[in-house]
Backbone as numpy.savetxt, mean C-alpha at the origin, in Angstrom:
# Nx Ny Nz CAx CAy CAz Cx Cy Cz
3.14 -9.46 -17.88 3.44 -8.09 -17.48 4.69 -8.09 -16.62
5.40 -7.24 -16.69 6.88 -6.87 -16.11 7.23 -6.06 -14.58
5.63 -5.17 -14.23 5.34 -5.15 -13.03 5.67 -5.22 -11.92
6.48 -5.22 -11.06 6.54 -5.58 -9.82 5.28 -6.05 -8.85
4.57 -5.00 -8.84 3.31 -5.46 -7.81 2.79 -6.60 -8.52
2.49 -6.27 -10.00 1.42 -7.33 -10.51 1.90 -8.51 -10.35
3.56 -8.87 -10.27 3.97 -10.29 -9.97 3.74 -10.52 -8.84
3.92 -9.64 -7.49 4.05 -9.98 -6.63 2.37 -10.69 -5.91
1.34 -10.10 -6.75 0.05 -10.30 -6.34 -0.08 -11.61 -6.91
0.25 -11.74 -8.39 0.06 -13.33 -8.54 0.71 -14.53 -8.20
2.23 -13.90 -7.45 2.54 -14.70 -6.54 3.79 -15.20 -6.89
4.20 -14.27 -7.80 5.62 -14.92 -8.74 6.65 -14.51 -8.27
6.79 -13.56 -7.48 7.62 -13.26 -6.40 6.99 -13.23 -5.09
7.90 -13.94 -3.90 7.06 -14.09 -2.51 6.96 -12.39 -1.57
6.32 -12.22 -0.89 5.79 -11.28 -0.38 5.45 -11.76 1.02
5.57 -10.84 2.00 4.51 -10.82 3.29 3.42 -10.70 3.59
2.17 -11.34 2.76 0.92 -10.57 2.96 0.52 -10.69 3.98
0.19 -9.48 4.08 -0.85 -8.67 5.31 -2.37 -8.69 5.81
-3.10 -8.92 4.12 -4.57 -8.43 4.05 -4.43 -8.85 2.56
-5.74 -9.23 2.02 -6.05 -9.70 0.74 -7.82 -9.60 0.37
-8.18 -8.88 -0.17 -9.64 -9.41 -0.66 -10.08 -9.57 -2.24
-10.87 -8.96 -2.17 -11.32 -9.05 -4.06 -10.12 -7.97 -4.75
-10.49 -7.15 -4.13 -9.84 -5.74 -5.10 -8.42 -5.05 -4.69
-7.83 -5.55 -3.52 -6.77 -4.92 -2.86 -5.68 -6.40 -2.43
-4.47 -6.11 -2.96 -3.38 -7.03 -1.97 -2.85 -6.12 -1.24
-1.92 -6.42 -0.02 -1.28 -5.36 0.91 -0.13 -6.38 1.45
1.30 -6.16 1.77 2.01 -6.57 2.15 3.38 -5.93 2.87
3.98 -6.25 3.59 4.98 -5.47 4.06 5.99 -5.36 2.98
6.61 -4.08 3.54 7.54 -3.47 2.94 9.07 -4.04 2.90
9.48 -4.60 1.53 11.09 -5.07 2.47 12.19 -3.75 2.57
11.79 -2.61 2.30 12.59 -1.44 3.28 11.58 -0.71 4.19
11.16 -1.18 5.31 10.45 0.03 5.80 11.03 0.83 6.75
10.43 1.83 6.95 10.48 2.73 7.41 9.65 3.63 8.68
8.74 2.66 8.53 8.43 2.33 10.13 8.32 1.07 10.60
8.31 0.53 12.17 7.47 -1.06 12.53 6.71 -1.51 11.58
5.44 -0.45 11.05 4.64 -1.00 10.75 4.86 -0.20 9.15
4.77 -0.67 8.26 5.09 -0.58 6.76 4.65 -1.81 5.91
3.53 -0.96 5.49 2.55 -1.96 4.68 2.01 -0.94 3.53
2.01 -2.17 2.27 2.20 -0.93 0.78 0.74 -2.00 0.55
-0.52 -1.02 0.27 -1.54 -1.83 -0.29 -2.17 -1.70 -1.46
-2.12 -2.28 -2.34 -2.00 -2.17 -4.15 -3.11 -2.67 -4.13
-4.05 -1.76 -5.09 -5.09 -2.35 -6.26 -4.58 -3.81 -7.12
-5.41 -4.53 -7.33 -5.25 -5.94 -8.29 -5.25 -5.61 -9.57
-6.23 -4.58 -9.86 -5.95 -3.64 -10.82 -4.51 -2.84 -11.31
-4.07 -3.09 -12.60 -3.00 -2.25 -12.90 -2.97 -0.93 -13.27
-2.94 -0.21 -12.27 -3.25 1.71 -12.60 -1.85 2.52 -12.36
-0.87 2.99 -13.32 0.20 3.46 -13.08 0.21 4.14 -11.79
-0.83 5.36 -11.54 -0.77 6.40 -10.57 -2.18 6.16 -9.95
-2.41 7.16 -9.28 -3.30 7.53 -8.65 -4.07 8.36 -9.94
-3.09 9.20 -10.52 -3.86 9.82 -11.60 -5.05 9.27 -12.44
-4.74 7.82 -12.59 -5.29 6.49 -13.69 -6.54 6.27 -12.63
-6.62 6.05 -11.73 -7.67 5.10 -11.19 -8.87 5.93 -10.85
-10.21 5.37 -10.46 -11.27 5.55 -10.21 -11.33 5.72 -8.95
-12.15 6.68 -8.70 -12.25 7.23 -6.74 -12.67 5.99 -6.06
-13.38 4.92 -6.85 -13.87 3.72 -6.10 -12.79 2.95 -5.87
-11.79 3.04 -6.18 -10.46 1.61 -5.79 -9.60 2.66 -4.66
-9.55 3.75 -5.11 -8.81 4.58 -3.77 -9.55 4.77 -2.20
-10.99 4.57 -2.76 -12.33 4.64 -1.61 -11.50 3.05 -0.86
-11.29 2.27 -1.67 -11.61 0.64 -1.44 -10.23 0.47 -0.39
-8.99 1.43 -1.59 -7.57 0.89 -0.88 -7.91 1.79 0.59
-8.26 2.79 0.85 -8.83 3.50 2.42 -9.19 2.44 3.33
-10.52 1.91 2.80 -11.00 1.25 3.37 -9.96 -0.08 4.02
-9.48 -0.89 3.00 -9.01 -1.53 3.69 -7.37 -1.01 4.70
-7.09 -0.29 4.58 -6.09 0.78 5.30 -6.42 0.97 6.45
-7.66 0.86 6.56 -8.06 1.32 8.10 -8.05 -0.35 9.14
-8.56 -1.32 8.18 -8.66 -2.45 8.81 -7.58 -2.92 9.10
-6.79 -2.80 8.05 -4.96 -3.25 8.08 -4.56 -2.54 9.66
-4.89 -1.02 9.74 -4.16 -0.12 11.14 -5.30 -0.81 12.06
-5.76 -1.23 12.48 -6.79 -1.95 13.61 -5.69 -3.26 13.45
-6.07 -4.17 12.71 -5.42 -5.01 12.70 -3.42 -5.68 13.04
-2.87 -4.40 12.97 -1.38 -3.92 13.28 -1.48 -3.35 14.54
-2.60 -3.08 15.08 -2.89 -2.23 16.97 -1.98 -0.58 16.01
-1.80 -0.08 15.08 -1.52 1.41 15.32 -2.59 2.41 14.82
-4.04 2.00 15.05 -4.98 2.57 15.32 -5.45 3.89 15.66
-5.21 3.36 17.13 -5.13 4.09 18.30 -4.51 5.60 18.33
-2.84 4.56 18.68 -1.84 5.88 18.18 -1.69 6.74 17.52
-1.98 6.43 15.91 -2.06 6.88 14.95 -1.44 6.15 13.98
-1.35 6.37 12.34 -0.60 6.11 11.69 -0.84 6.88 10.17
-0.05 6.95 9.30 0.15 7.85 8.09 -0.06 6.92 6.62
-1.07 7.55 6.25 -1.69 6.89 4.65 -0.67 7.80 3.22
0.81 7.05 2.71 0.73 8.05 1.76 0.79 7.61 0.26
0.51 8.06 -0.66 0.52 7.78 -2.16 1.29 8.56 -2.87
2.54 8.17 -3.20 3.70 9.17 -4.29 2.99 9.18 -5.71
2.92 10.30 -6.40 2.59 10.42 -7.68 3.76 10.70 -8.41
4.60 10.17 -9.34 5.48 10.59 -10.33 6.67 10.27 -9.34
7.80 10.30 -10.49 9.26 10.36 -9.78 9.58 11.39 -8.99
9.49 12.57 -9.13 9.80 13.90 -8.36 9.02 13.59 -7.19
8.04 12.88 -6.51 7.12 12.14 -5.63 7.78 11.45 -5.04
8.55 10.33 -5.45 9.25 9.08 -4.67 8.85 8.20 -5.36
7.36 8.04 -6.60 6.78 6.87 -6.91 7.69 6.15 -7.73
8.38 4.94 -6.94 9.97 4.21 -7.57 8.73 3.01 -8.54
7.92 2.43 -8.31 7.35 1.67 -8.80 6.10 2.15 -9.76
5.75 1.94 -10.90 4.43 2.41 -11.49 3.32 1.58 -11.56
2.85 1.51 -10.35 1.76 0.72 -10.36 0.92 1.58 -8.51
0.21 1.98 -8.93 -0.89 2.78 -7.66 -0.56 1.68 -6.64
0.02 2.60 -5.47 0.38 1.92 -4.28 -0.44 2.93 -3.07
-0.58 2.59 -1.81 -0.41 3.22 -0.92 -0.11 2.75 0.37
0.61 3.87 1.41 1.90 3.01 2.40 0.87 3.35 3.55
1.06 2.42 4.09 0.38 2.88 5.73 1.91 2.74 6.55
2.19 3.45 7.29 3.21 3.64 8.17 2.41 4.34 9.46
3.30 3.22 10.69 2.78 3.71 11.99 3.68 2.43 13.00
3.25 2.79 14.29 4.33 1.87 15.44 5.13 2.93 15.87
5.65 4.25 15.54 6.05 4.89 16.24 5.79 6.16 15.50
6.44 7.80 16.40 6.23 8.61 16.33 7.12 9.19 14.95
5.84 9.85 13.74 6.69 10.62 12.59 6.87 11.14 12.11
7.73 12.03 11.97 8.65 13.39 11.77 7.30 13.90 10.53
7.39 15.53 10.59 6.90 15.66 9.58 7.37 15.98 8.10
């Protein structure tokens, strides 16, 4: 597969990982846009959000929250988002979602 994420999960391109379990990789961002910029992908290949099952978006949450405990922007706060389509921002087609946090952001 030609993928970006899917290489990057099997490891064929290097990455920062962050967090890893059965069903989710997560790694920093090499443009981010906040301190804390972490994109956490299903292992699963689901173009959008549209494609996938409420249980892998339940799952990518879940671990989203451990990732922001784990980064200390908890507390503070921090922002969960998922682009759908190009008119969205979604540059990659493969179900992502960004946790951004470490400082204060614009709305």
């Amino acid at each position: 597969m030609n993928c970006l994420f899917c290489r990057i999960i099997e490891g064929e391109i290097p990455s920062a990982k962050v967090y890893e379990d059965e069903f989710v990789f997560a790694f920093r961002d090499i443009n981010p846009l906040a301190p804390t910029h972490v994109l956490i992908v299903p292992k699963t290949h689901y173009d959008s959000v549209l494609d996938a099952p409420h249980e892998t978006i339940g799952h990518m949450t879940e671990a989203a929250k451990l990732i922001a405990k784990a980064e200390g922007v908890d507390e503070k706060g921090f922002r969960l988002v998922m682009n759908t389509g190009a008119d969205a921002g979604q540059t990659v087609k493969h179900l992502h979602m960004h946790l951004l946090g470490g400082r204060e952001l614009p709305m």
